[in-house]
C-alpha positions in Angstrom: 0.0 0.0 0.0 1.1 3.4 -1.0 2.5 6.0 1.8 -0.8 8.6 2.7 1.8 11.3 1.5 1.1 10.2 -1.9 -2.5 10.0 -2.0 -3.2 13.3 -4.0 -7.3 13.3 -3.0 -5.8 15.0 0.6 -5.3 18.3 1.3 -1.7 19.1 1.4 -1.8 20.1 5.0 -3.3 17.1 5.8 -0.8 14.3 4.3 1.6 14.0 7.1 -0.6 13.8 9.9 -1.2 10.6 11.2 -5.2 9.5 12.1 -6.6 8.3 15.0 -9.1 5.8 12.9 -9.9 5.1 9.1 -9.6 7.8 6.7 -12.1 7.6 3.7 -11.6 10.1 0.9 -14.1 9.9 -2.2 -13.5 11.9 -5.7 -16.6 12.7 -7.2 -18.5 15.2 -9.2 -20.7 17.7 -8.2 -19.1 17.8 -5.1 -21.2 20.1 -2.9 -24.3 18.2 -3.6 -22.4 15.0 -2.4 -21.9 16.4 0.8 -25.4 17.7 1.4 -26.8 14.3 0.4 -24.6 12.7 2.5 -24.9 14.8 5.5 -28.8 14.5 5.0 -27.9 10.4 5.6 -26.4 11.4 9.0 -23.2 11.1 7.6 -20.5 13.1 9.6 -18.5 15.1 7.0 -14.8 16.0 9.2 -13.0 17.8 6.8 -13.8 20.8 4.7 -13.8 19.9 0.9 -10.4 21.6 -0.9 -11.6 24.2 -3.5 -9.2 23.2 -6.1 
């Protein structure tokens, strides 16, 4: 499995820390309706999307 430093879907910031549990990081389009719908399931959404 590939270092999380090289998993480009995380914000830069973001790539060295280390995480207390499982980090889950989808690429999709039409990103800010994904997030509604899934926060509308209950779905806890941690991390701002990046804008770029």
């Amino acid at each position: 499995m590939s270092s999380p430093k090289t998993w480009a879907v995380l914000p830069a910031a973001q790539r060295d820390r280390e995480a207390a549990g499982p980090v889950l990081a989808l690429t999709v389009t039409g990103r800010e309706a994904e997030v509604e719908r899934l926060r509308a399931e209950g779905t806890p959404v941690t991390m701002p999307a990046p804008t770029a």
